[in-house]
VOLODO-212148 format. One record per residue: y, z, x of N, C-alpha, C in turn. Coordinates in steps of 0.1 Angstrom, whole numbers, padded with zeros to 4 digits, always signed. Layout:
<nodes>
YZXYZXYZX;...
</nodes>
This chain:
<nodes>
-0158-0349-0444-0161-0336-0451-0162-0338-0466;-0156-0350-0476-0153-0352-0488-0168-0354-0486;-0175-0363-0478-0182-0370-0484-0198-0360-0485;-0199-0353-0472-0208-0343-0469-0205-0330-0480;-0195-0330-0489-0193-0317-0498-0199-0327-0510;-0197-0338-0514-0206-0344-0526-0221-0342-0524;-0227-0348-0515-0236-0350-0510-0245-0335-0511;-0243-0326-0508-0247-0314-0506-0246-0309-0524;-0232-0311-0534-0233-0309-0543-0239-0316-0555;-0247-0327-0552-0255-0334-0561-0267-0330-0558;-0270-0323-0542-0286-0325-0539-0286-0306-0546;-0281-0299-0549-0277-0284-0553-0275-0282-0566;-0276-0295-0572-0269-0295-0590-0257-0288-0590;-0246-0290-0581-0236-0279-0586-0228-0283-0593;-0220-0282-0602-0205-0292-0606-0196-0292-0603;-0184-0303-0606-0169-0304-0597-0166-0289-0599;-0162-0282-0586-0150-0272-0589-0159-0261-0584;-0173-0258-0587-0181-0244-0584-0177-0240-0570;-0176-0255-0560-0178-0250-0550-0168-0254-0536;-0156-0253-0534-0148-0260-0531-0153-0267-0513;-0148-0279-0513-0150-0283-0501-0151-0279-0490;-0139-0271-0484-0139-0258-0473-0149-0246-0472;-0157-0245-0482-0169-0237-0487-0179-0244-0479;-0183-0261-0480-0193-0261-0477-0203-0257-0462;-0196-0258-0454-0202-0252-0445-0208-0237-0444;-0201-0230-0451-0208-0220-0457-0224-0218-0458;-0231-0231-0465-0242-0234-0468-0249-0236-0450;-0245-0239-0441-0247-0240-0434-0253-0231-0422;-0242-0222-0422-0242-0210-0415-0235-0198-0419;-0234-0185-0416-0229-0172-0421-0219-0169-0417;-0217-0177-0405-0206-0169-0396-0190-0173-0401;-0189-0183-0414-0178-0185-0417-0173-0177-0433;-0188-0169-0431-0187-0163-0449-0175-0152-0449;-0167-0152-0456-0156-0139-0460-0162-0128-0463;-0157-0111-0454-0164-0101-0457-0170-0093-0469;-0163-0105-0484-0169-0100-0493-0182-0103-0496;-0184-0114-0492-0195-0124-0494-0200-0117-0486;-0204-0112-0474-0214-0110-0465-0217-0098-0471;-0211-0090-0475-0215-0075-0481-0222-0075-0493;-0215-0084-0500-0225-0086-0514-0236-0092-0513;-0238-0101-0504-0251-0110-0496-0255-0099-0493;-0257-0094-0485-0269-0082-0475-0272-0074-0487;-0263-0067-0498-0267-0060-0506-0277-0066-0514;-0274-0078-0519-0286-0086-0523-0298-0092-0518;-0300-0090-0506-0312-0094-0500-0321-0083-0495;-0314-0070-0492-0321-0057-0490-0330-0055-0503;-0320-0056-0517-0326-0053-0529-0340-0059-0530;-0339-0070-0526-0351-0083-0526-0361-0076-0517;-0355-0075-0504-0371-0069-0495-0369-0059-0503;-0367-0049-0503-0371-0036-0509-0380-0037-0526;-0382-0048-0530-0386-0054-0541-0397-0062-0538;-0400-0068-0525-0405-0073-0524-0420-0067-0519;-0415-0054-0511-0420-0047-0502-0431-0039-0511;-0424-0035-0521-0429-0030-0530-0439-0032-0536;-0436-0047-0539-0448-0054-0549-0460-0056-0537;-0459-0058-0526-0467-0059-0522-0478-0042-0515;-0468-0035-0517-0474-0025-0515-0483-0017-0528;-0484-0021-0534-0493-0022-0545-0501-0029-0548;-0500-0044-0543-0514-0052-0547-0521-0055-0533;-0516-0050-0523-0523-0050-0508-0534-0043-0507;-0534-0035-0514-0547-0019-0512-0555-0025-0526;-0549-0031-0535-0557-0032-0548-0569-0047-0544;-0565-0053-0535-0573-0063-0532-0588-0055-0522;-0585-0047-0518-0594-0037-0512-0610-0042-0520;-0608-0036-0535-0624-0039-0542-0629-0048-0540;-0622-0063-0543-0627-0078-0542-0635-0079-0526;-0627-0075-0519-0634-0075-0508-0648-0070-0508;-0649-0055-0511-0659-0047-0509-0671-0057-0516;-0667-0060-0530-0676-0070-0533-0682-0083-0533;-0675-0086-0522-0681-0097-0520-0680-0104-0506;-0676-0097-0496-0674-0098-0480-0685-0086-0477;-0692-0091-0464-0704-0085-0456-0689-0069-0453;-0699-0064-0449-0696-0043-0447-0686-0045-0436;-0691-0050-0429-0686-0054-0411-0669-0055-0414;-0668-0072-0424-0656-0075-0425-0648-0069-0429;-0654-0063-0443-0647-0060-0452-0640-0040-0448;-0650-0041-0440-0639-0026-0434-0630-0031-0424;-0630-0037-0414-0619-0039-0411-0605-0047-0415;-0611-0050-0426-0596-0057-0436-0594-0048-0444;-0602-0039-0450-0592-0029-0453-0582-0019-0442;-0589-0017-0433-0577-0009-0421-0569-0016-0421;-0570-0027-0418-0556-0037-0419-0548-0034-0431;-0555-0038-0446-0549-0039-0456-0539-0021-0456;-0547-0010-0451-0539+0001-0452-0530+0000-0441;-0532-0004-0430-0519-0005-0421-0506-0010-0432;-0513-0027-0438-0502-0030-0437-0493-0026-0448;-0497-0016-0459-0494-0010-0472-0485-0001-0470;-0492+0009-0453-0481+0018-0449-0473+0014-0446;-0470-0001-0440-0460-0004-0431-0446-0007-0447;-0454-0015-0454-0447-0021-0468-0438-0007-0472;-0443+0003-0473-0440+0017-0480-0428+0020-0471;-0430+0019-0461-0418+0026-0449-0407+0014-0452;-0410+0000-0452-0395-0009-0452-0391-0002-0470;-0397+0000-0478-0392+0004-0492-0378+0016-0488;-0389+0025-0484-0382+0035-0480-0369+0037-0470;-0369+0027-0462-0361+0028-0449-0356+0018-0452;-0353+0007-0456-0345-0004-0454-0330+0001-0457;-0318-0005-0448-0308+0001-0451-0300-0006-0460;-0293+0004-0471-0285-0005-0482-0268-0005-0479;-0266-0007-0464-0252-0004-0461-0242-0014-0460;-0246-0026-0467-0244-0036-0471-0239-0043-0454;-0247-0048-0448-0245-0053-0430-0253-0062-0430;-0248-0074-0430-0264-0083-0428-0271-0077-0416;-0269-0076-0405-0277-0075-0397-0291-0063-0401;-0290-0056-0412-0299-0046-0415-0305-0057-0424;-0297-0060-0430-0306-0069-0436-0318-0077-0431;-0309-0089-0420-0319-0094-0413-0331-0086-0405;-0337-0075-0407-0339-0066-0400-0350-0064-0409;-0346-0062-0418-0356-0059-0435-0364-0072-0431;-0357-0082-0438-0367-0093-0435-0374-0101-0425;-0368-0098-0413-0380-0096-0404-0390-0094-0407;-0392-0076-0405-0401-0068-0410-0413-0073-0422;-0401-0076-0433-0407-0080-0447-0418-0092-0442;-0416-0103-0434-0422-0112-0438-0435-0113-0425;-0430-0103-0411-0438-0105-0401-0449-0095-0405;-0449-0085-0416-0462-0079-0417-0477-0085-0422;-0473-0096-0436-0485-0103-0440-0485-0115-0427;-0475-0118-0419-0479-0129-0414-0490-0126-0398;-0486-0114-0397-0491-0107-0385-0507-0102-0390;-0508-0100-0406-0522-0094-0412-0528-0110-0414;-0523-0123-0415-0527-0134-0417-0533-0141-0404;-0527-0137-0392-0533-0138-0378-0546-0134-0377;-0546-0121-0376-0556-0108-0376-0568-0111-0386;-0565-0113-0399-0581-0120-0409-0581-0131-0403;-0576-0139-0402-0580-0155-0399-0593-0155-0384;-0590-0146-0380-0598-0140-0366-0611-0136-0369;-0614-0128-0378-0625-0117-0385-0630-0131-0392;-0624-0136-0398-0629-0146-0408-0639-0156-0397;-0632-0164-0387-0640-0168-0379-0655-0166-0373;-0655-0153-0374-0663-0143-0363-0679-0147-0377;-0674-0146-0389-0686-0146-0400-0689-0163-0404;-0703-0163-0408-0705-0175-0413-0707-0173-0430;-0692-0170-0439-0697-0171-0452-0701-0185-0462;-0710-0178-0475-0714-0189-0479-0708-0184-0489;-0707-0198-0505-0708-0190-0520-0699-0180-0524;-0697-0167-0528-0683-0163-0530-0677-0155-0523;-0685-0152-0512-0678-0148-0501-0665-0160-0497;-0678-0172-0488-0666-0186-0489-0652-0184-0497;-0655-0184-0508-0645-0188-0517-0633-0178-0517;-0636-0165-0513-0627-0152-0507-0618-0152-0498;-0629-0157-0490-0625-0156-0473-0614-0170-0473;-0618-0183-0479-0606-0193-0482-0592-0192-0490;-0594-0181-0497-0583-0173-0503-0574-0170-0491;-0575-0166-0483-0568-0158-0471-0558-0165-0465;-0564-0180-0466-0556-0189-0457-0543-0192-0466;-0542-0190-0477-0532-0194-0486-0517-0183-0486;-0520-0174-0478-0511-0163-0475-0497-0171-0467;-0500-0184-0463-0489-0188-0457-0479-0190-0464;-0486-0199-0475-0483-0210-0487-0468-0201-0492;-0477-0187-0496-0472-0178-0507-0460-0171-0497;-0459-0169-0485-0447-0164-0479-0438-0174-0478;-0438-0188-0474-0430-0198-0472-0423-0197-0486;-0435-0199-0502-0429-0198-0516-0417-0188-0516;-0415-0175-0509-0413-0167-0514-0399-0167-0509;-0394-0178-0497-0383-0176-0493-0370-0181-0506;-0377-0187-0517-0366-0197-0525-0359-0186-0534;-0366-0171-0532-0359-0160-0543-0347-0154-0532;-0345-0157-0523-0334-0152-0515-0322-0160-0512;-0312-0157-0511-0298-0167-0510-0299-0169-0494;-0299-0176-0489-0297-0179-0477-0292-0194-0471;-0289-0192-0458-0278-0206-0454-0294-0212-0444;-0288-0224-0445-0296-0233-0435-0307-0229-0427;-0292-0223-0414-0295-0219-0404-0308-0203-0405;-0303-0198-0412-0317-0186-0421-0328-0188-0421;-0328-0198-0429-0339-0203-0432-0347-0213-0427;-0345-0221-0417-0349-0225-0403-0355-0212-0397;-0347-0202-0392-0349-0188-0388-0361-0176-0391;-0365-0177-0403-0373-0170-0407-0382-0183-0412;-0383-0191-0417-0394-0201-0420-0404-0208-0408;-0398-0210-0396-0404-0211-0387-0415-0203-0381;-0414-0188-0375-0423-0179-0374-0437-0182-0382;-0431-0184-0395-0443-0183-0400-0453-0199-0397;-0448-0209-0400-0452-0223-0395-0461-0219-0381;-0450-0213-0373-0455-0215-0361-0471-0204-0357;-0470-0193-0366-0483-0185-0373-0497-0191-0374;-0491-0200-0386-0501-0206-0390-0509-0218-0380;-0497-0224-0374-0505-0231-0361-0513-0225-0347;-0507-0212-0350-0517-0208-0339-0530-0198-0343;-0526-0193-0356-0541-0195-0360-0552-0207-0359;-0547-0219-0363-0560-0224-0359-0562-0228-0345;-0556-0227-0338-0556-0225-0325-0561-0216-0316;-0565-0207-0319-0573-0197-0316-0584-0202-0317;-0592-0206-0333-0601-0210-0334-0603-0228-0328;-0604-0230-0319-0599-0244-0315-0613-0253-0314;-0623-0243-0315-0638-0252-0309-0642-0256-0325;-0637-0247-0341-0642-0259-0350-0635-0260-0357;-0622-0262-0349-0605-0265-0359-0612-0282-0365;-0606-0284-0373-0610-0292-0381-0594-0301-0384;-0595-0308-0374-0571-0310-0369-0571-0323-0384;-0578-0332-0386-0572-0336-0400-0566-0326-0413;-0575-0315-0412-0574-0305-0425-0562-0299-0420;-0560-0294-0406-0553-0290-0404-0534-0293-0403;-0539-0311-0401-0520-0317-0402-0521-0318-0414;-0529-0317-0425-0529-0319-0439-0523-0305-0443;-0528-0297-0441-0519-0282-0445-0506-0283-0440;-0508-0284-0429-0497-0279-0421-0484-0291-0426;-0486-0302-0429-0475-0308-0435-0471-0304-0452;-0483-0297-0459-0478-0297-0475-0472-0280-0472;-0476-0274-0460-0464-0259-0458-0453-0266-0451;-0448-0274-0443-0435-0276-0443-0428-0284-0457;-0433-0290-0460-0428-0297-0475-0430-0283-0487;-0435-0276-0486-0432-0263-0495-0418-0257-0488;-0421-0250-0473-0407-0252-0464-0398-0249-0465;-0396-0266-0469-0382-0274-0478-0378-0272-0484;-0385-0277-0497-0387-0269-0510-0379-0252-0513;-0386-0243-0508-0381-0235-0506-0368-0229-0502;-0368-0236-0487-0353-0238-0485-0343-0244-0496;-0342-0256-0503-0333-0259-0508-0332-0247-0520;-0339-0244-0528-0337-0235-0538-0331-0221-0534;-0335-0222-0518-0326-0208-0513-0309-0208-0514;-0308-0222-0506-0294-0227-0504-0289-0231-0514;-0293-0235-0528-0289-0233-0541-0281-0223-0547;-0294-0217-0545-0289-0199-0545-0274-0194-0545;-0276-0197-0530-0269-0194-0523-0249-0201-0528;-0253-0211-0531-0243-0216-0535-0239-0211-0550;-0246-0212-0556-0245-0203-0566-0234-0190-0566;-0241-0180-0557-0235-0171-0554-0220-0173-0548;-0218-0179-0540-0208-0186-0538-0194-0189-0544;-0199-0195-0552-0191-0202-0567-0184-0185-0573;-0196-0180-0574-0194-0168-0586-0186-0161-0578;-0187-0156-0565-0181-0143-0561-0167-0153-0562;-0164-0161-0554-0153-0167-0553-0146-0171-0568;-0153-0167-0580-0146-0166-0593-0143-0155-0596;-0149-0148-0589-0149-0132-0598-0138-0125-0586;-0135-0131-0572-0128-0120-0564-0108-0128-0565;-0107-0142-0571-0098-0146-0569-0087-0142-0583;-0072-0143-0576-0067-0142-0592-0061-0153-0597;-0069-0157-0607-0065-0173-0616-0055-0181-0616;-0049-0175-0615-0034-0183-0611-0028-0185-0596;-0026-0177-0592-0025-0178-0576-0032-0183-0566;-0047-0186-0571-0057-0185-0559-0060-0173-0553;-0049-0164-0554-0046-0155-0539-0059-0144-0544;-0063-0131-0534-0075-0124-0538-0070-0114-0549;-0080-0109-0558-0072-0098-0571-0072-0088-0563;-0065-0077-0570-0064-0064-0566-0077-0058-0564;-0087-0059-0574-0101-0049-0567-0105-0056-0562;-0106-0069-0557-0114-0074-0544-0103-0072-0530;-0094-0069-0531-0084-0067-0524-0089-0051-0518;-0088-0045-0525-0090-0029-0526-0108-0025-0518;-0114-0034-0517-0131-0036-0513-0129-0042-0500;-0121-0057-0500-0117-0057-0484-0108-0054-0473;-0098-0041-0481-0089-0035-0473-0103-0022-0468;-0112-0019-0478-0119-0009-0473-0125-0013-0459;-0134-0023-0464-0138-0029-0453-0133-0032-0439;-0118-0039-0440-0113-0039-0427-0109-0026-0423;-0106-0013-0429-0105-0004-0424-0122+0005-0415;-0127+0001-0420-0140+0008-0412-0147+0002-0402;-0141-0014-0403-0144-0020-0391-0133-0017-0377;-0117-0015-0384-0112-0009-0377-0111+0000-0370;-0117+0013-0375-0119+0025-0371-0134+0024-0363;-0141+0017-0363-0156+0014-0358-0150+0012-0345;-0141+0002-0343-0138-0010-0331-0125-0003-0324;-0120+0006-0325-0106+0011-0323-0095-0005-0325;-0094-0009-0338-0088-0017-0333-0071-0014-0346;-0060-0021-0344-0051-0017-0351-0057-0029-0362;-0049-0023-0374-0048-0032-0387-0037-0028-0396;-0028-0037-0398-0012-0036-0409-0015-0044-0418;-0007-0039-0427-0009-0046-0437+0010-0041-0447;+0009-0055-0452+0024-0056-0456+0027-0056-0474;+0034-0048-0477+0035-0048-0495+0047-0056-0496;+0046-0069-0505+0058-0077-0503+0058-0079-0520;+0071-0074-0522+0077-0079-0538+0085-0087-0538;+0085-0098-0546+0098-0108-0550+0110-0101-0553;+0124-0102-0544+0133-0099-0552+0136-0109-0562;+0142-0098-0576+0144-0100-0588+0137-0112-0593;+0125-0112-0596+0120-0122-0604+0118-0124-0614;+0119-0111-0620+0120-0107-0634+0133-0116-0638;+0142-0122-0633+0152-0131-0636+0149-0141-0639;+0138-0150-0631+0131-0160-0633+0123-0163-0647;+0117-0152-0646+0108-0153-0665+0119-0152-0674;+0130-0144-0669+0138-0142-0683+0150-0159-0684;+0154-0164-0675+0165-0175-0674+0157-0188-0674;+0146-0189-0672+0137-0201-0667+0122-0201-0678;+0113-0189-0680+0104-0186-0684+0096-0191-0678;+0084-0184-0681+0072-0177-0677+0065-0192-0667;+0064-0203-0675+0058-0214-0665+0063-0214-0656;+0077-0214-0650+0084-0213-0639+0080-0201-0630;+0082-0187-0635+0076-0180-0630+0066-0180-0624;+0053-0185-0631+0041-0188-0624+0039-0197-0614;+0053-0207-0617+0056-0217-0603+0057-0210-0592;+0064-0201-0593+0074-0197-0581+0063-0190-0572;+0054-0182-0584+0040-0170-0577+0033-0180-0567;+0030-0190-0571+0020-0198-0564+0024-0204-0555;+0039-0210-0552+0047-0216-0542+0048-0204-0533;+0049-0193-0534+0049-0181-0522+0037-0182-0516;+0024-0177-0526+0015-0180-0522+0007-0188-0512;+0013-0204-0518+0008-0214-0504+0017-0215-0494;+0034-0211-0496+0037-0212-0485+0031-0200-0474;+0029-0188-0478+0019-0175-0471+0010-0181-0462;-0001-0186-0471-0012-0188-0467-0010-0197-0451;+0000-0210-0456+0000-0217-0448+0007-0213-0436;+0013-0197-0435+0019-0194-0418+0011-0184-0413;+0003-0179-0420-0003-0165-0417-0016-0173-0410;-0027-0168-0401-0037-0170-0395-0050-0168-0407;-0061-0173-0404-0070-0176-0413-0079-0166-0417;-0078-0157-0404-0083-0142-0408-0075-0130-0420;-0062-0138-0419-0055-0126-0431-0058-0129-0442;-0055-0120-0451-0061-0118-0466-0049-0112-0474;-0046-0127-0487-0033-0122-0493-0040-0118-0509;-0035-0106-0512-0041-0102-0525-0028-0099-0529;-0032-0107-0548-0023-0097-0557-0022-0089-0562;-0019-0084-0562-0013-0069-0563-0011-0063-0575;-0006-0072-0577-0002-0070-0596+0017-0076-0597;+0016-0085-0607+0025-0092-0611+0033-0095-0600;+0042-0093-0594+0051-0102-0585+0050-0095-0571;+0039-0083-0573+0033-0076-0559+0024-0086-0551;+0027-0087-0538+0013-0087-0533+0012-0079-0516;-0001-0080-0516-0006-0072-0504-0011-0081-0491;-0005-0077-0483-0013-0089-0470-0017-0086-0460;-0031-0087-0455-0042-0078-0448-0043-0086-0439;-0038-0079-0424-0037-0083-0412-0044-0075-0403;-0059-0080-0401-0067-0073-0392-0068-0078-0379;-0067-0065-0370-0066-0068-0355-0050-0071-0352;-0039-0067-0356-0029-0070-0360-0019-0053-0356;-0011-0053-0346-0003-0040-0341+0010-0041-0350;+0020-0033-0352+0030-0035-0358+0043-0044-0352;+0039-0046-0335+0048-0056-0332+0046-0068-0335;+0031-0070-0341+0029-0084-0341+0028-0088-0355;+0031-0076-0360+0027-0082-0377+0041-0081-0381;+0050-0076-0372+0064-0077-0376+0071-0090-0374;+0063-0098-0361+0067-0111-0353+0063-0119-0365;+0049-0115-0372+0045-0122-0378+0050-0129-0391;+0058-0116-0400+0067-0119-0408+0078-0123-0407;+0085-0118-0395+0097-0124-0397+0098-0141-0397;+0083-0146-0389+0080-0159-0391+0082-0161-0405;+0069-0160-0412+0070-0161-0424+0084-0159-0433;+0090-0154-0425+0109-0155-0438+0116-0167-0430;+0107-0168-0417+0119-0176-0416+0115-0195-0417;+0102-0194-0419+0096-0206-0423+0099-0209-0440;+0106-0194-0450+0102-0196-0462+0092-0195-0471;+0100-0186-0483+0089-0185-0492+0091-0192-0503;+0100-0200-0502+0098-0216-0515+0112-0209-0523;+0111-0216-0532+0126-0215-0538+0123-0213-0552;+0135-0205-0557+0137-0203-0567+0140-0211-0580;+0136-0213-0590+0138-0224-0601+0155-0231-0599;+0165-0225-0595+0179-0230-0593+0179-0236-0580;+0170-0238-0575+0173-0239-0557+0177-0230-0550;+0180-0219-0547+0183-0209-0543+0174-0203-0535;+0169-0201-0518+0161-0194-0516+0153-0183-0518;+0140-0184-0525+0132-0171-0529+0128-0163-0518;+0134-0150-0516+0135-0138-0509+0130-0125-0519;+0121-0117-0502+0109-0109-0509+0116-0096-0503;+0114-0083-0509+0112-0069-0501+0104-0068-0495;+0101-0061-0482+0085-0060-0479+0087-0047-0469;+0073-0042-0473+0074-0028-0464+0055-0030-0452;+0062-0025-0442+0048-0025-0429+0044-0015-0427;+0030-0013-0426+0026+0005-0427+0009-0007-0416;+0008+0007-0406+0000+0000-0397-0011+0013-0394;-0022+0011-0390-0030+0020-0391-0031+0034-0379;-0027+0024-0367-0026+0034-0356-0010+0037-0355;-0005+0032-0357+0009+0035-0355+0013+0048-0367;+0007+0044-0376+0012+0055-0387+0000+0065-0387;-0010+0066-0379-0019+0072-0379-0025+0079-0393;-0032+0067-0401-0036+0066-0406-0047+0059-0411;-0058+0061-0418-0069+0053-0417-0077+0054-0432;-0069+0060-0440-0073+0062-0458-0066+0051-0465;-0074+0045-0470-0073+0032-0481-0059+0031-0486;-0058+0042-0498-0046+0046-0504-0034+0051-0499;-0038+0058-0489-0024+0068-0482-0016+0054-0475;-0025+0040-0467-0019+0033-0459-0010+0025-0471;-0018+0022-0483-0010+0011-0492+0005+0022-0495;+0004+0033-0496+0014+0037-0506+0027+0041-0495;+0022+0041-0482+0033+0041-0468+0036+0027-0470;+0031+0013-0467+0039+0002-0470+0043+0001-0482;+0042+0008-0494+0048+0008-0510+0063+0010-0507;+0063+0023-0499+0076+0031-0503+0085+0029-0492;+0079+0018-0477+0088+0013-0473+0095-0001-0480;+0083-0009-0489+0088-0019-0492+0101-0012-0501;+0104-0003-0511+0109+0002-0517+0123+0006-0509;+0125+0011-0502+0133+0014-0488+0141-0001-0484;+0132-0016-0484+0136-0029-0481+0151-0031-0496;+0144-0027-0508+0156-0027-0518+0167-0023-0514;+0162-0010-0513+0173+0004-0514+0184+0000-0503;+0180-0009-0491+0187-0012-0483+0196-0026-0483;+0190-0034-0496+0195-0049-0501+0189-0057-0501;+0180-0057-0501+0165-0065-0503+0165-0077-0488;+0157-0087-0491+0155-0095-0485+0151-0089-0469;+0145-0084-0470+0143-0078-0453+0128-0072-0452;+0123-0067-0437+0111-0060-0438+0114-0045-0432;+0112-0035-0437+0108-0023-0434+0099-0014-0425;+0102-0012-0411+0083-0011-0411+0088+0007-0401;+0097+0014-0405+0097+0025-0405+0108+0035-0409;
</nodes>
């Protein structure tokens, strides 16, 4: 894994630290991306088709004149119906593409986005056949073939993993081969493995500057959603994926709890020990957490010796099973040796019949509050 996370981060230009080892697979496939990352992904790739859609719905129809002047009547009207088909079609993904941040709409966009010039690149390549141009018609009509070039180019402005970009680069390769395939009686197959290898080497090309990208993004979200000292997630990214698991919850009928756990008296700690110790102690909870809880939970801080712990798919018997594990495996110790013990309160979504962001945090607030009131060191969960 060490060796395949260098390897990947020299061929990416990335530097020590952007991108942590357990990340790299990431680059590979989606399905291991954290729900912040996939939401901010899709948001950012809609923006793109809808940008991209755009631009082409503007210079699709403007290419109209060149034609008229210089392709026979015959062709040149039926490449305009095309070109208007495919202008209307460009206008409708502008308009319709969904910005609900779901890859799957995403992927859906780009579909769309890339199968309309590749589907208009079939369709001329056909008409083109049918005429014998010479002079600047020729030189027009050779223009056309280059449509592939410029859609494969276009995949390197998108963040995308591997497996993506295999996914949508293909279709089009595979386009382009069966255009000349069609025309099979004066394919010309030297010209043709000669293209057809400098568009998979563009491809590539493309791909890697996607998966760059991609890593890039990566790096950043994962700087901007963590809190510096703990590792653990900050409060507003916390507050973005509690939203999220709640609406997947309510989509899926499924339960989700989530736990408000405060250090007893730590404020002792900064004052008898100071503040570096303090910061020990935050981060020793932290990994001991991390390391009992399942891979799908999500520990965010909260603010100063708060934190929040996001257990989706998770009922109140089992997120009660779940902590009592967690106390009883330990949350690390206190600068004197002395076992560090937390308050914590459980507020669960069907059980408390609730399903609002804020109403669910401030029901585990004021049971964790209730864990004091009762002598700390315990969980609360009604």
């Amino acid at each position: 894994m060490r060796i395949t996370h260098t390897i990947w981060r020299r061929i990416l230009g990335l530097l020590p630290g952007e991108i942590a080892s357990n990340e790299t697979g990431w680059l590979l496939s989606p399905h291991q991306h954290m729900p912040l990352l996939q939401q901010r992904r899709a948001l950012m790739l809609v923006n793109r088709v809808r940008l991209f859609s755009l631009l082409f719905a503007l210079l699709t129809p403007l290419w109209i004149v060149v034609d008229v002047m210089t392709l026979p009547s015959g062709l040149w009207q039926m490449l305009a119906t095309m070109r208007v088909l495919a202008t209307m079609a460009f206008v409708g993904l502008v308009l319709w593409c969904p910005q609900d941040g779901q890859l799957s709409g995403a992927y859906r966009g780009m579909t769309i986005l890339f199968a309309i010039p590749t589907l208009f690149y079939i369709g001329s390549h056909l008409l083109m056949t049918q005429y014998h141009l010479e002079g600047v018609s020729a030189a027009i009509g050779t223009g056309y073939a280059f449509l592939p070039f410029v859609l494969l180019a276009a995949f390197s402005i998108f963040p995308l993993t591997l497996i993506e970009n295999l996914a949508f680069a293909t279709p089009v390769l595979l386009a382009y081969a069966i255009a000349w395939s069609l025309d099979w009686s004066v394919a010309s197959w030297p010209s043709f493995g000669g293209e057809f290898w400098l568009l998979s080497l563009l491809a590539s090309v493309s791909s890697l500057a996607s998966i760059s990208q991609l890593a890039f993004i990566i790096a950043l979200v994962g700087q901007t959603i963590r809190d510096p000292l703990t590792t653990a997630f900050s409060r507003r990214s916390g507050i973005e994926m509690l939203e999220l698991q709640l609406v997947n919850a309510e989509r899926n009928q499924m339960p989700l709890a989530i736990a408000f756990i405060d250090l007893d008296h730590f404020k002792s700690i900064n004052d008898q020990f100071g503040h570096a110790a303090g910061d020990k102690t935050l981060k020793q909870l932290v990994h001991k957490t991390l390391a009992c809880v399942r891979r799908g939970d999500v520990l965010v801080r909260w603010g100063g010796e708060e934190f929040l712990l996001l257990m989706p798919n998770t009922d109140m018997i089992q997120a009660r099973l779940a902590l009592d594990r967690l106390r009883q495996q330990g949350l690390g110790q206190r600068p004197d040796g002395t076992p560090l013990t937390a308050s914590i309160g459980l507020a669960e979504r069907l059980a408390d019949k609730c399903n609002h962001r804020r109403q669910l945090v401030e029901i585990a607030d004021s049971r964790m509050y209730q864990a004091k009131q009762l002598g700390r060191d315990r969980v609360v969960s009604d």
